[in-house]
C-alpha positions in Angstrom: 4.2 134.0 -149.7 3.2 131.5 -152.0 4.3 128.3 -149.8 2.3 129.4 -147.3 -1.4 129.3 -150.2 0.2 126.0 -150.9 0.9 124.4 -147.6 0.3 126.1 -144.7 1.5 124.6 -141.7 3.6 121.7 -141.8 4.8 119.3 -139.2 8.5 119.4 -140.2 10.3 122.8 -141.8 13.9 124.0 -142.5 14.3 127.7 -144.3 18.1 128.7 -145.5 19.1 131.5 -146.9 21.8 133.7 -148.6 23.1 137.0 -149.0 23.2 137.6 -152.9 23.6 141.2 -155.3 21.5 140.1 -157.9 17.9 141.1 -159.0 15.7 138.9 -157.6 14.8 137.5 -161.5 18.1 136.8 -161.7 18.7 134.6 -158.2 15.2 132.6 -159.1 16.9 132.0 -162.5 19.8 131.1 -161.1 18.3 128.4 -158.6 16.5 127.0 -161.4 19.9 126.3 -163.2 22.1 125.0 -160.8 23.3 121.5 -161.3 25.1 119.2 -159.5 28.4 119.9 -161.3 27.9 122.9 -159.7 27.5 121.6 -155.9 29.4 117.6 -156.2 28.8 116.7 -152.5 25.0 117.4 -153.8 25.4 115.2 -156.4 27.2 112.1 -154.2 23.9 112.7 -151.5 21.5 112.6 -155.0 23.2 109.6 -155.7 23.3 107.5 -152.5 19.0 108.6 -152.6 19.0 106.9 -156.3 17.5 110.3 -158.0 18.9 111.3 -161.3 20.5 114.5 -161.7 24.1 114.1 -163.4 22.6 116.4 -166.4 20.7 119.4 -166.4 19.6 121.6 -163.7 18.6 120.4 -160.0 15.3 121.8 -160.5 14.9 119.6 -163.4 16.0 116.4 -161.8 13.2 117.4 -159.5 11.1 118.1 -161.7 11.3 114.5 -163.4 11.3 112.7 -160.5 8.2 113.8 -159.0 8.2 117.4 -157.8 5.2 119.2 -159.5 5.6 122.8 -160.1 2.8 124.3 -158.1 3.2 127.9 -158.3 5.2 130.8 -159.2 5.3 135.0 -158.7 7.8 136.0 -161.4 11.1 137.7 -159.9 9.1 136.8 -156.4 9.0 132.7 -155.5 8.7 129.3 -157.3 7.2 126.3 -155.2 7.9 122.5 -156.0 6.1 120.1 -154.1 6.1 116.1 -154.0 3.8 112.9 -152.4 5.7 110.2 -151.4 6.6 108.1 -148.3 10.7 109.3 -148.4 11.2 107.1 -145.4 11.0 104.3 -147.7 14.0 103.1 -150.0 12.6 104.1 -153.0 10.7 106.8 -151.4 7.2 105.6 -152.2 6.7 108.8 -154.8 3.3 109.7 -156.1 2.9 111.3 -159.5 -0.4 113.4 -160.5 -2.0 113.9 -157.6 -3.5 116.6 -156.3 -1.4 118.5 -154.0 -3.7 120.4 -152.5 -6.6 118.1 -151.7 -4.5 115.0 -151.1 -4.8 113.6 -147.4 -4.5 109.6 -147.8 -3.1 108.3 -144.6 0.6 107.2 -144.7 1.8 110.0 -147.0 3.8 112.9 -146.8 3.5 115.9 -148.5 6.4 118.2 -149.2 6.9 121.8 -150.2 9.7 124.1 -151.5 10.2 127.4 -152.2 12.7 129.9 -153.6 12.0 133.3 -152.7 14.4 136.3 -153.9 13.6 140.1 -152.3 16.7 141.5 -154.0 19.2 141.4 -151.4 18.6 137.5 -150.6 17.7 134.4 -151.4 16.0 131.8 -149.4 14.7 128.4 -149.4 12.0 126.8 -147.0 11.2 122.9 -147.2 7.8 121.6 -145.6 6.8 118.5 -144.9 2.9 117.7 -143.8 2.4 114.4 -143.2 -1.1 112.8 -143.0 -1.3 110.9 -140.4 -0.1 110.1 -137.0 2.1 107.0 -138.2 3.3 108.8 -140.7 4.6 111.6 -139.0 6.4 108.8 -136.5 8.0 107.1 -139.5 8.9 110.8 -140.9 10.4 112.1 -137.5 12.9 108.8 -137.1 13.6 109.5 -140.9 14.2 113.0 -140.7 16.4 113.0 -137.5 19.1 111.0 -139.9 18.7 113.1 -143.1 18.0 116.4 -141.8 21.7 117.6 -141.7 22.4 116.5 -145.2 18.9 117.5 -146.5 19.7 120.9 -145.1 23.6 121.3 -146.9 21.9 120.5 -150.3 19.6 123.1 -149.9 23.2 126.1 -148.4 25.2 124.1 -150.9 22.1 124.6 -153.8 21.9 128.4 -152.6 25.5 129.1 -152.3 25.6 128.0 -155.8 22.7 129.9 -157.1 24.5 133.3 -155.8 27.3 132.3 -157.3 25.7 132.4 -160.6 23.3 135.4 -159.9 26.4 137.7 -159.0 28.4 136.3 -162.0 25.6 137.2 -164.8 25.1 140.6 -162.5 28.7 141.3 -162.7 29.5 139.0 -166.6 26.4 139.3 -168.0 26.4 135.8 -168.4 25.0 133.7 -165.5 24.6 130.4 -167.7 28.2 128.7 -167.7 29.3 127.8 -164.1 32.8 127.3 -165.0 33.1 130.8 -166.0 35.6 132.7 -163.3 
């Protein structure tokens, strides 16, 4: 698994995932297009944080906020990851930095994944923090958005399937208004 080249252990970690009759090209395509018109509770919690996201795909939103791409396996897993200090208001985001190699004390790093087998779809978020203080100002922070961190990623999945099934079964996974 690709999450676990890019982060190995972590001192926080949720996984989720969903039943979905799709090929797994499909379900990783259809993660990457979700958007919050697709999952609106998402899109209130997005809001209340202050990211962006009322157009395009989640992914994106991601994507421009500061979640690198870090590594894919085609029809297999895509990983986003993100520096920041997310206990803060503004959550203290880093852009261009090395993921990898980064260990600056007060940070957190955090990992994604989507991973489709063909008969599922999961999700797994990590979160490494770098230092001891960190990881106390993490834990207070994560004991409060932990449930709602976790229903954007069923709510993100639930979605994804829904589109998967629809191009499996439509042909056409791009419109999520389509019955």
């Amino acid at each position: 698994m690709l999450l676990d080249d890019v982060l190995p252990r972590a001192d926080f970690a949720e996984r989720h995932e969903v039943a979905v009759a799709a090929p797994p090209e499909r379900a990783l395509a259809a993660a990457r297009e979700v958007t919050l018109a697709e999952m609106p509770l998402a899109g209130v919690l997005f809001a209340l944080r202050g990211m962006p996201g009322r157009s395009g795909s989640v992914y994106d939103a991601m994507r421009r906020t500061s979640f690198a791409h870090l590594a894919e396996e085609p029809a297999r897993e895509f990983v986003l990851g993100a520096v920041g200090q997310p206990w803060r208001p503004r959550g203290g985001m880093l852009r261009d930095v090395d993921f990898g190699r980064f260990d600056t004390p007060g940070f957190a790093k955090m990992a994604i994944n989507f991973v489709a087998d063909g008969s599922t779809l999961s999700t797994e978020t990590r979160v490494l923090l770098t230092d001891d203080a960190s990881r106390r100002r993490f834990r207070r922070y994560w004991l409060a958005i932990r449930p709602f961190s976790g229903l954007i990623r069923r709510l993100w999945l639930r979605a994804a399937k829904r589109r998967a099934e629809r191009g499996s079964a439509a042909g056409d996974a791009d419109d999520p208004r389509r019955p």
